[in-house]
C-alpha positions as CSV (number, residue, x, y, z in Angstrom):
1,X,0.0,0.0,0.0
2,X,1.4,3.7,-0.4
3,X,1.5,5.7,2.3
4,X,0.2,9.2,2.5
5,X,3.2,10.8,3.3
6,X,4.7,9.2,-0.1
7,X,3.0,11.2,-2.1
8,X,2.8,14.4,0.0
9,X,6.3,14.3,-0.9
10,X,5.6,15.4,-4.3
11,X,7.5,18.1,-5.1
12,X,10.6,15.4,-5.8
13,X,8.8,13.7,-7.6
14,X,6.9,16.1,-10.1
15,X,9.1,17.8,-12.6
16,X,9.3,22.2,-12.3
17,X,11.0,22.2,-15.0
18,X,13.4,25.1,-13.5
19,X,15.3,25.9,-16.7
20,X,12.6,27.8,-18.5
21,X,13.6,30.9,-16.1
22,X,16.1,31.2,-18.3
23,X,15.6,30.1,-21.6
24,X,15.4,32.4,-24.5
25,X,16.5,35.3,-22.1
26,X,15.8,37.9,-24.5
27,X,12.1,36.8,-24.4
28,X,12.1,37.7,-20.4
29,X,14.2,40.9,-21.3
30,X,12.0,42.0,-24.0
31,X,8.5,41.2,-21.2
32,X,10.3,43.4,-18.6
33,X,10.5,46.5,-20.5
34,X,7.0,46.3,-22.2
35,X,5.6,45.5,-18.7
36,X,8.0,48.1,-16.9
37,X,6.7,51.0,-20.0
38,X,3.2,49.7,-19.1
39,X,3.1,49.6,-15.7
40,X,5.5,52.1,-14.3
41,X,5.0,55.0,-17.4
42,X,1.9,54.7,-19.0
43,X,-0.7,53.8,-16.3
44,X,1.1,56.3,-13.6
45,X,0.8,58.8,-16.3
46,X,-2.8,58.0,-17.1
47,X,-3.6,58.1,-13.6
48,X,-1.3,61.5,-12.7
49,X,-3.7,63.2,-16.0
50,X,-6.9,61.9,-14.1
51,X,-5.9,63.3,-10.3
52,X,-5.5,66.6,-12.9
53,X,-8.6,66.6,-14.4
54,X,-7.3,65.1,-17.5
55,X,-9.2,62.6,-19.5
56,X,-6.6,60.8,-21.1
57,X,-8.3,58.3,-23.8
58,X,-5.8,55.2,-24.1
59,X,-6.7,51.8,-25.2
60,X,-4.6,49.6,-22.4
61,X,-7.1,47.1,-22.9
62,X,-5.8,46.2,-26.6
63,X,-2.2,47.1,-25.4
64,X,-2.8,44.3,-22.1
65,X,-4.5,42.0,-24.0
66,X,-1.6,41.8,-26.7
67,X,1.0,41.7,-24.0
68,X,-1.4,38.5,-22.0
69,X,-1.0,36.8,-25.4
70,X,2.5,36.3,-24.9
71,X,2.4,35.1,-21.1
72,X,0.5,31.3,-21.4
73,X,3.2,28.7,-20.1
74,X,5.1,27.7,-23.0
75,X,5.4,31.0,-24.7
76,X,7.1,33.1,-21.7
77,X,9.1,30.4,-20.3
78,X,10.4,29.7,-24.0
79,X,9.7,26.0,-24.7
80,X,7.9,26.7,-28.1
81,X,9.0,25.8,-31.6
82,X,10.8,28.9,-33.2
83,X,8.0,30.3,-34.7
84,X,5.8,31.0,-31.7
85,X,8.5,32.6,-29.8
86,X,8.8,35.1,-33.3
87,X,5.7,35.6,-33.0
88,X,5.6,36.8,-29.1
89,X,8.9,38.9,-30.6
90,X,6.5,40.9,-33.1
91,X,3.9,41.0,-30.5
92,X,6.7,42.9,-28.1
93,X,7.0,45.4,-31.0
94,X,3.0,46.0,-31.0
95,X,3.2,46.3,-27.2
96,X,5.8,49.2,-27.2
97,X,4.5,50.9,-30.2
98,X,1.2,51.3,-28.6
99,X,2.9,52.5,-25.0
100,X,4.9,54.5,-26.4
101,X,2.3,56.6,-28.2
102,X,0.5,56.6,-25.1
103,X,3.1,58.0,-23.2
104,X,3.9,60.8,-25.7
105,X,-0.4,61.5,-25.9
106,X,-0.1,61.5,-22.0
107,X,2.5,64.0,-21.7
108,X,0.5,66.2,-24.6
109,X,-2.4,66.5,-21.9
110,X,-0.3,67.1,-18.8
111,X,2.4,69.4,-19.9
112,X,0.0,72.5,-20.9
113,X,-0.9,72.1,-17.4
114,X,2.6,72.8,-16.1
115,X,3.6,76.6,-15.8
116,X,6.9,77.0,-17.5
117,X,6.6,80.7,-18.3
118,X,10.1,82.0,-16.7
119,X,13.0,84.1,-17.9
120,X,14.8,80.7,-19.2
121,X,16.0,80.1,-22.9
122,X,15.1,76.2,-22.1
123,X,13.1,74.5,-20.3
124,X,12.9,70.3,-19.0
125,X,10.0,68.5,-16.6
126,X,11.6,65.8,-15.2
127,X,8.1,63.1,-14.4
128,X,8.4,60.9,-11.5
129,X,6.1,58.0,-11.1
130,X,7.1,56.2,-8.3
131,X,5.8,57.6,-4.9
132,X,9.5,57.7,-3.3
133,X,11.5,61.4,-3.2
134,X,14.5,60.2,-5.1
135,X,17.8,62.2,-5.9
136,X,19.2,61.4,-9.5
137,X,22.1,62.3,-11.8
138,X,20.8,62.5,-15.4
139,X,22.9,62.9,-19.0
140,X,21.3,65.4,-21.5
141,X,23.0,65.8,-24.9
142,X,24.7,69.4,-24.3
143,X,21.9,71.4,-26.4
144,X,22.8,74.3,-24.2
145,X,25.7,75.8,-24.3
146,X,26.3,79.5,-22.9
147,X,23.7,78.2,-20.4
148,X,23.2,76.9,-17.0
149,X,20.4,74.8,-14.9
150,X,18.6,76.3,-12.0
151,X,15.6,75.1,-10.3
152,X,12.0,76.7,-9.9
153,X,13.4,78.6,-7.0
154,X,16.3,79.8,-9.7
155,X,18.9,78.1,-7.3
156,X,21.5,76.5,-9.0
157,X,21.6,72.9,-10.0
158,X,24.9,71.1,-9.7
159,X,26.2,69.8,-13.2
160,X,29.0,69.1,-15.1
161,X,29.8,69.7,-18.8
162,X,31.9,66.6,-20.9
163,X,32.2,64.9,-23.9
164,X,29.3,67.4,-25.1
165,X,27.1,66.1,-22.3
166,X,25.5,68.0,-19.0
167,X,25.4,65.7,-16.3
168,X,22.8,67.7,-13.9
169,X,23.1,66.4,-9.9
170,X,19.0,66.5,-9.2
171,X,17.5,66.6,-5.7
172,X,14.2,66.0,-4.1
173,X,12.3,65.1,-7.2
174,X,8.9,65.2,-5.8
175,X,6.9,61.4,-5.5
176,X,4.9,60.5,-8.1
177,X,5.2,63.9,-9.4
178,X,7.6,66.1,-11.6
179,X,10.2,68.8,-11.0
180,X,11.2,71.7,-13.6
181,X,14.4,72.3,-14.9
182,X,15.2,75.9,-16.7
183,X,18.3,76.7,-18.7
184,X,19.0,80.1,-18.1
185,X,22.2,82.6,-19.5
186,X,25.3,82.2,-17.6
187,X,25.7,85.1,-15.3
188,X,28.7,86.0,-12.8
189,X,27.8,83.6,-10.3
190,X,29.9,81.0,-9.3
191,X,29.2,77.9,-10.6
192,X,28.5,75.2,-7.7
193,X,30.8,72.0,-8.1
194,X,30.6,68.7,-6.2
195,X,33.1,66.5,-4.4
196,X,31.2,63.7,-5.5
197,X,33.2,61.0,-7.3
198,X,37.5,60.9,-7.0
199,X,39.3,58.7,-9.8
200,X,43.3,57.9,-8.6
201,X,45.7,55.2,-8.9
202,X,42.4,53.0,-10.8
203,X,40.3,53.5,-7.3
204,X,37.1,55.0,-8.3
205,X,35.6,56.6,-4.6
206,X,32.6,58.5,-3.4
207,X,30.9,59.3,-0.3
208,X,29.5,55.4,0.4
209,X,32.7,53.2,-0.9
210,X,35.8,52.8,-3.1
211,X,36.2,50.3,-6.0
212,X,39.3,49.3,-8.2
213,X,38.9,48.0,-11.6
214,X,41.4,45.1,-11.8
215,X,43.6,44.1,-14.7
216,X,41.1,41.3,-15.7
217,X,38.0,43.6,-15.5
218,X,37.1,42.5,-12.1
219,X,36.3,45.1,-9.3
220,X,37.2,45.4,-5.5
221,X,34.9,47.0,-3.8
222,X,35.2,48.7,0.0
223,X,31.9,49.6,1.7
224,X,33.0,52.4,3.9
225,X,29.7,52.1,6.1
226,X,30.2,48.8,7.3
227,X,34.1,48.3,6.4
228,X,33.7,44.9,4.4
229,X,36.0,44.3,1.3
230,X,34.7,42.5,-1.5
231,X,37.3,41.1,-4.1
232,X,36.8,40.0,-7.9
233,X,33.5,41.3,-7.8
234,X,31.7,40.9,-11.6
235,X,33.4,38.5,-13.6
236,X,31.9,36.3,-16.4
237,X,31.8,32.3,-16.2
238,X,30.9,30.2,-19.5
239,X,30.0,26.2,-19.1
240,X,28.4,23.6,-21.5
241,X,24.9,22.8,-21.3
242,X,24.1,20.0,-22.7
243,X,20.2,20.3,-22.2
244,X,16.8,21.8,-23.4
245,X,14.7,24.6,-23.5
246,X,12.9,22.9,-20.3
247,X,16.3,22.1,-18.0
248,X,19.7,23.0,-17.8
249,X,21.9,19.9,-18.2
250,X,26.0,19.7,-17.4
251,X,28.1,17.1,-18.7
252,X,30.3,15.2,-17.1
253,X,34.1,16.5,-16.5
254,X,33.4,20.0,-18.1
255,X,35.7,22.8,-17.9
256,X,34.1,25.9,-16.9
257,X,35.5,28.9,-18.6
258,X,35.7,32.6,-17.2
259,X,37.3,35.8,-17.8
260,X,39.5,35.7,-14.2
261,X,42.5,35.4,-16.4
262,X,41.9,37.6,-19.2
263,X,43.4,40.9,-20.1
264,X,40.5,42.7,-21.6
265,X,40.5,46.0,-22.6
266,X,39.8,48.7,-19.7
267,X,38.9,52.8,-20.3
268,X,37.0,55.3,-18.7
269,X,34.7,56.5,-21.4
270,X,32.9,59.2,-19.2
271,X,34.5,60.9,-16.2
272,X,33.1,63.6,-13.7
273,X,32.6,64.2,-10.1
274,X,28.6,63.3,-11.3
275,X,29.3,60.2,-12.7
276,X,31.7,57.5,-13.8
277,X,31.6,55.0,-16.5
278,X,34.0,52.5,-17.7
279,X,34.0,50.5,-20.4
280,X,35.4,46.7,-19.9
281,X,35.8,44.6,-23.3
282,X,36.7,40.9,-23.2
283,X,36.6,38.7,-26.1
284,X,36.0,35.2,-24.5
285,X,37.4,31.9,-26.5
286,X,34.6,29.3,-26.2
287,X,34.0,26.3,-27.9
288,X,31.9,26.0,-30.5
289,X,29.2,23.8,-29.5
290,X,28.9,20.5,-28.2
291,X,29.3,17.2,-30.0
292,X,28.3,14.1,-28.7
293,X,27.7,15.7,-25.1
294,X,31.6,16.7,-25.4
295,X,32.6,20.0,-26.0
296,X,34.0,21.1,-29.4
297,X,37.7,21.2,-30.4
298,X,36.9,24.3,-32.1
299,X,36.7,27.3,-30.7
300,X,35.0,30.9,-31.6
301,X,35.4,34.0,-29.8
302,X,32.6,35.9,-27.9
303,X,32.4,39.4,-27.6
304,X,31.5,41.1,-24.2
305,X,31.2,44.6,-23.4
306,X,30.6,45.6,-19.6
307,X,30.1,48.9,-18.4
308,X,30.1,50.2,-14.8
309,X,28.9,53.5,-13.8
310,X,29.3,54.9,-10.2
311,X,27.3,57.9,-9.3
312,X,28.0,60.5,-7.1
313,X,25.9,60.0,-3.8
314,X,24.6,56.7,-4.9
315,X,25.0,53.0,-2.8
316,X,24.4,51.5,-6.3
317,X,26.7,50.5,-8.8
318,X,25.4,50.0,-12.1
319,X,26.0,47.3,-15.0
320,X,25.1,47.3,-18.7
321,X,26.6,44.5,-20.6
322,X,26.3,43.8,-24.3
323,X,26.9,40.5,-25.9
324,X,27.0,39.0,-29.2
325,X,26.2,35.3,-28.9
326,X,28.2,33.1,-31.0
327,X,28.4,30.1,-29.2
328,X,26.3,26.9,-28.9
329,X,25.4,24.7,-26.4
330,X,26.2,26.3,-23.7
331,X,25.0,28.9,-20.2
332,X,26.9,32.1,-19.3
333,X,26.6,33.6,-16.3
334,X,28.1,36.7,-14.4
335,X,29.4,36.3,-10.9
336,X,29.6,38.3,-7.2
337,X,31.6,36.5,-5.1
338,X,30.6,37.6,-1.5
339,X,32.4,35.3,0.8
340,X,29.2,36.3,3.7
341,X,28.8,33.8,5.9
342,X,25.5,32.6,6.1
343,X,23.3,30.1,5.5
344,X,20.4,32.0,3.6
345,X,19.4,34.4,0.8
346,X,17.0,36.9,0.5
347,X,14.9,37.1,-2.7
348,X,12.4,38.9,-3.6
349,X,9.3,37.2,-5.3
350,X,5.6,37.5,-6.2
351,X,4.5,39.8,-3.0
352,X,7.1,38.7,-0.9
353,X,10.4,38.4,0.2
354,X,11.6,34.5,0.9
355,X,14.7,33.6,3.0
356,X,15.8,30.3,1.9
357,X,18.5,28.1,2.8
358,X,21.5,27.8,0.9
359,X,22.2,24.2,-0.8
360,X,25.2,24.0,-2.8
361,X,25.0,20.0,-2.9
362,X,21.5,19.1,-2.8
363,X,21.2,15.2,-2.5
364,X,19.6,12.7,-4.8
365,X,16.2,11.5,-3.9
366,X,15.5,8.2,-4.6
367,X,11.5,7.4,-5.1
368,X,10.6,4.5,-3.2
369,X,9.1,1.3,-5.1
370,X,5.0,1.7,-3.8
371,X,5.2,5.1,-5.8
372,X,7.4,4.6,-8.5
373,X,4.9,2.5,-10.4
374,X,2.1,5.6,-10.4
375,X,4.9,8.3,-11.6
376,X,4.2,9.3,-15.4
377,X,6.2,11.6,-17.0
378,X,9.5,14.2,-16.1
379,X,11.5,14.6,-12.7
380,X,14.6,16.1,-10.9
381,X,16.2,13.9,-8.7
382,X,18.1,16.7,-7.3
383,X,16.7,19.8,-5.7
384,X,17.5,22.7,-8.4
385,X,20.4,24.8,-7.8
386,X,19.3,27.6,-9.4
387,X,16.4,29.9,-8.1
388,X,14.1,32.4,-8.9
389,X,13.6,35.7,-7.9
390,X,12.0,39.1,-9.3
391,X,15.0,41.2,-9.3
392,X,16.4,41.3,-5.9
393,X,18.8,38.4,-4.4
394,X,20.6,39.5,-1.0
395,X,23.1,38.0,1.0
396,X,23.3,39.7,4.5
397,X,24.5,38.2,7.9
398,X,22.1,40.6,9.8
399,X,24.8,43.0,10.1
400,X,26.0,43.6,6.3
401,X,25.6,42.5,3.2
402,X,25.5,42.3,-0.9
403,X,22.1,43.0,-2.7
404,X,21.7,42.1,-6.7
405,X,19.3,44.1,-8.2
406,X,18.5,42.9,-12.0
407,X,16.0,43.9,-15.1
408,X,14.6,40.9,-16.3
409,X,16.9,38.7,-15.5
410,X,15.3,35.7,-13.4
411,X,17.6,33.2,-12.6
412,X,20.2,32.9,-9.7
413,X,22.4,30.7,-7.8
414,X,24.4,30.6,-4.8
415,X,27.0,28.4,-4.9
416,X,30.3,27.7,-3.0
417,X,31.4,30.2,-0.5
418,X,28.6,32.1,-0.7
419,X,29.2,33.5,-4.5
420,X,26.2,34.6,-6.2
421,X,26.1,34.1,-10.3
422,X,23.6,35.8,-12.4
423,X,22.2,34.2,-15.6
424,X,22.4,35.8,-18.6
425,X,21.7,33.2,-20.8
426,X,21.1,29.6,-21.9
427,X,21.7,28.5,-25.3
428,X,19.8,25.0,-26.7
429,X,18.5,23.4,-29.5
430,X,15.4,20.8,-28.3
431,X,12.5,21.4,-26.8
432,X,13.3,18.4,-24.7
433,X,15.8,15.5,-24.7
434,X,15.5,12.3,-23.2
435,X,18.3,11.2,-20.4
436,X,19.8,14.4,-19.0
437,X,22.1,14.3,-16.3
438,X,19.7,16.9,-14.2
439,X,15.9,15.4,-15.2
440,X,14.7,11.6,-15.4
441,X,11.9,10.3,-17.7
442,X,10.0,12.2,-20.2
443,X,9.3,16.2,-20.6
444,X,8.5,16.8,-24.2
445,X,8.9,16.3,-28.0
446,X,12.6,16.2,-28.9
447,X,11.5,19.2,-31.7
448,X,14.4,21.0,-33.0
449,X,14.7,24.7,-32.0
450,X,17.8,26.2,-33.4
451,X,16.7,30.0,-32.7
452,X,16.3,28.6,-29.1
453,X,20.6,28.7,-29.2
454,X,20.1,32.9,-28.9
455,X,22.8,33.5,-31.5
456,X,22.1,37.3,-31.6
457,X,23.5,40.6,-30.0
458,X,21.2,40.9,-26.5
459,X,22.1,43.7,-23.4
460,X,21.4,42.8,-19.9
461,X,21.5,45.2,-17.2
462,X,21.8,44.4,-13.6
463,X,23.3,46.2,-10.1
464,X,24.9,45.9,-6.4
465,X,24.3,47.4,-3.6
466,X,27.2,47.0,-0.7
467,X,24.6,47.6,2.8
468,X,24.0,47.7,6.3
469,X,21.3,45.7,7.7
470,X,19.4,49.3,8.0
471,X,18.8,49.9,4.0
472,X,15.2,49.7,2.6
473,X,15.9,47.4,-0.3
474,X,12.8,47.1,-1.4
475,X,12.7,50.8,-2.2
476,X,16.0,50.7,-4.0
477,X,14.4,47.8,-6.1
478,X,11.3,49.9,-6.7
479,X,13.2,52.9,-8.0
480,X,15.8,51.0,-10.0
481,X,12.9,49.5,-11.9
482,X,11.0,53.1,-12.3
483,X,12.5,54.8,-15.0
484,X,12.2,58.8,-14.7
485,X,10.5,60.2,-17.9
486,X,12.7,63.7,-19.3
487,X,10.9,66.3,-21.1
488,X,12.2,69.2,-23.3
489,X,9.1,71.7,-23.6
490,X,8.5,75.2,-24.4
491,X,7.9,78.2,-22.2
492,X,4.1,78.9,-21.8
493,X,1.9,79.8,-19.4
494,X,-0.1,77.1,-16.9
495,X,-2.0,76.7,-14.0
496,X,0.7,74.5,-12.1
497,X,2.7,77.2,-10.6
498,X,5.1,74.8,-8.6
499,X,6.5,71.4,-8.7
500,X,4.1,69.4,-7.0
501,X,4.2,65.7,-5.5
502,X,0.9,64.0,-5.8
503,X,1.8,61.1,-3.6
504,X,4.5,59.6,-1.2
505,X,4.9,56.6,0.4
506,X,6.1,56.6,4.2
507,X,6.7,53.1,5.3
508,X,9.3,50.9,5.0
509,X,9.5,47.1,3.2
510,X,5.7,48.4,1.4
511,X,6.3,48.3,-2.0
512,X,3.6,50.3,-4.6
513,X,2.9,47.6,-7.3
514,X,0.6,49.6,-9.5
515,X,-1.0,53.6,-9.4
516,X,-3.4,53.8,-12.7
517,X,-6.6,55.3,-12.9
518,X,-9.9,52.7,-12.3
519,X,-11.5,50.8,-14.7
520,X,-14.5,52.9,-15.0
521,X,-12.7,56.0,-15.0
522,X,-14.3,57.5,-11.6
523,X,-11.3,56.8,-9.0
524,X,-7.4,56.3,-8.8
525,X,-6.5,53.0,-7.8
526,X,-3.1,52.7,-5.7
527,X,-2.2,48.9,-5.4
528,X,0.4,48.1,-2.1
529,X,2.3,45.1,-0.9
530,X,3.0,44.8,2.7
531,X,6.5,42.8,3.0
532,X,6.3,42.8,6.3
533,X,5.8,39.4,8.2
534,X,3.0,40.8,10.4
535,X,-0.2,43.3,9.6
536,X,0.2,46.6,9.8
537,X,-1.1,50.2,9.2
538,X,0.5,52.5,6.3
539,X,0.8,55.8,5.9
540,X,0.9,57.8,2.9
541,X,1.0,61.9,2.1
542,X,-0.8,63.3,-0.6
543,X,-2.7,66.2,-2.3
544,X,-5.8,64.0,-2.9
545,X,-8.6,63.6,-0.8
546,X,-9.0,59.6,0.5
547,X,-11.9,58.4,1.8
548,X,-10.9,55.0,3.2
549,X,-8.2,54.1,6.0
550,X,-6.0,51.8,4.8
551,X,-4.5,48.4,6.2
552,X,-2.3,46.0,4.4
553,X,-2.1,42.4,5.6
């Protein structure tokens, strides 16, 4: 007979199919930013026209609808043939179209409204749609020269002139509202400067750490808040993978393959106390592909740009890396090592943030004979190494720690010694294969997918955050993942004298998941999260008037 607690054991013995968080990666990338343009631009906008008496006529419904169409199982998680997964890829194109001529029909309705009629020869809104007071450095082509930036007070606006670029320093832009910028003639004033961001001896420092940019493109960082040194921080690490678009798959006695002892090509391509960014170019030798679950004799060479950019009075330190995929057959993955000790991560999920323990060995499970003779179809054997999480991964030992902020990149690991690697991308050519080293019995047709191998150019951008145990992560997630919206407008006349905030948000670990105006056009919906373990109250400031008391669970 088979006991009860036989089958309540079924999560080792039902396939998850973990792979699929990272398969066809430029799929996920390409969902992000048509759901990051939807949600955190268009709607907030929507919604920021309606608490202004602005009917703003959009068809979301057609633009959701078209973007749901690409979310059913086996379209998002990329385990298609080819020609679905081009046609989510033209679907993506609809989606942006649509938000982006949304967004610019928005802004038509809203800027009128906003009094720009001062003694200025140019004039900027800067829109903020997240319901946080955030400081920023932004990078204008340098379409003013003989000019400088002041605020609505006329004060002056740090900035910096290079390269013919104005980096402008901008404080308290108002939540989930805007803040003007105006361009006025330089006068005899003194022109403020900030002792932001040093640059000696390849140590790049500002007010929260130091980092040096090693010889092999690595980085040392030292976190001057809680002391901690972290060495070899960002480097890239290639192995075979020899399975499908449903699991990742090693082979036996494979050489993993990483940039630690490259020489790549290092330069500072932008330079101010604002802001810092170098540029890192490896070319990585790989083999080709894999034949016969052995990897090639031949090799081919892989391009990978990285750049870093360090901001003045910023905790976070910024990555954009491009890649031209030439390989086959294979997983590449960028790595933090963190050498915390502690048994758990932090990562942040659907409506929650879930500390799990750390297994970098997970043991075979073996089903036991009363159940084997029910189990149809796929399994893992081993617990998955790899996890998910929604943008956030921290490791912290309750005192310090490393946070990983990404954009749309949904796979991590922790592995040995507490080192935390990033996947950028899998590369395969089945739907599913039969015998992998990582899944037992069954998962799918064996359906060749050759566009499934990602052999195209695809950019990935992720961060870290060096921290005490005090930080509000979730806010730093929230705002990394709100992009500010930058207008150039002309000087006229409105009825918005002043920069206004509409909204703000006063709790910590509360994250704002949506602000868009209701369904039937009669209210503004505000959507929270409570990350908190417990119930609690929230409090937030704003120009409207609420009629409900609010309590998130």
């Amino acid at each position: 007979m088979i006991k009860i607690s036989e089958i309540l054991d079924c999560g080792k013995l039902i396939s998850v199919f973990p792979g699929v968080i990272s398969t066809r990666n430029y799929l996920k990338i390409k969902n992000y930013n048509c759901e990051t343009k939807l949600i955190r631009q268009l709607e907030p906008l929507i919604g920021m026209g309606y608490i202004l008496g602005q009917s703003i006529d959009i068809d979301r419904d057609t633009i959701w609808r078209t973007l749901l169409k690409n979310h059913p199982h086996d379209s998002i998680c990329g385990v298609s043939i080819d020609d679905v997964h081009r046609d989510m890829e033209d679907r993506y194109k609809i989606v942006e179209k649509f938000t982006s001529e949304g967004i610019e029909k928005s802004l038509l309705k809203i800027i009128p409204l906003i009094d720009t009629n001062v003694d200025s020869k140019e004039q900027i809104v800067i829109f903020n749609l997240y319901p946080l007071e955030r400081k920023e450095i932004i990078v204008l082509e340098d379409n003013y020269e003989g000019l400088i930036p002041v605020d609505e007070e006329c004060k002056d606006i740090i900035f910096e002139r290079a390269d013919g670029k104005i980096v402008l320093f901008l404080e308290k832009i108002r939540p989930f509202g805007f803040k003007r910028i105006f361009f006025k003639e330089k006068d005899n004033r003194e022109i403020i400067k900030h002792d932001g961001i040093k640059v000696y001896d390849n140590v790049i420092e500002n007010k929260f750490f130091l980092i040096k940019i090693n010889e092999n493109g690595t980085f040392d960082l030292y976190d001057k808040e809680t002391k901690r040194e972290y060495k070899n921080l960002c480097y890239f690490e290639d192995e075979a993978d020899a399975g499908d678009e449903y699991n990742f798959s090693h082979i036996i006695n494979d050489e993993k393959i990483n940039t630690l002892n490259l020489k790549p090509k290092i330069e500072i391509v932008e330079e101010s106390s604002l802001r810092i960014v170098a540029r890192i170019e490896y070319v990585l030798s790989l083999p080709e592909k894999l034949e016969d679950n052995l990897r090639s004799n031949k090799r081919i060479d892989l391009p990978i740009v990285n750049y870093i950019t360090i901001e003045a009075d910023s905790k976070v330190i910024k990555f954009k890396t491009f890649i031209k995929n030439t390989a086959k057959d294979h997983r590449l993955r960028v790595l933090f090592p963190t050498n915390i000790k502690t048994d758990f991560v932090d990562s942040y999920t659907q409506y929650d943030i879930y500390n799990e323990k750390v297994d970098v060995d997970p043991e075979y499970y073996e089903i036991p004979d009363s159940v084997k003779r029910i189990i149809k179809g796929a399994r893992e054997p081993f617990a998955s190494r790899t996890k998910l999480t929604k943008g956030l991964i921290d490791i912290n030992d309750k005192s310090e720690g490393l946070a990983i902020l990404t954009k749309g990149l949904y796979e991590y690991e922790v592995i040995k010694d507490n080192v935390v690697a990033i996947t950028l991308f899998r590369a395969v050519d089945r739907i599913a294969k039969e015998n992998l080293l990582t899944r037992e019995g069954d998962a799918g047709p064996n359906i060749f997918t050759p566009e499934a191998e990602c052999l195209r150019e695809m950019v990935f951008e992720y961060a870290v955050i060096p921290h005490d145990c005090n930080i509000d992560l979730i806010n730093y997630h929230a705002l990394y993942n709100s992009p500010l919206i930058i207008v150039e407008t002309d000087r006229h006349r409105g009825t918005i004298k002043k920069d206004l905030g509409f909204i703000e948000l006063l709790d910590k670990n509360v994250k704002v998941t949506s602000i868009k105006p209701s369904e039937d056009g009669q209210g503004l919906i505000i959507r929270f999260v409570n990350l908190d373990e417990n119930e609690k109250e929230i409090s937030i400031r704003t120009l409207l008037n609420a009629k409900k008391h609010l309590r998130l669970r």
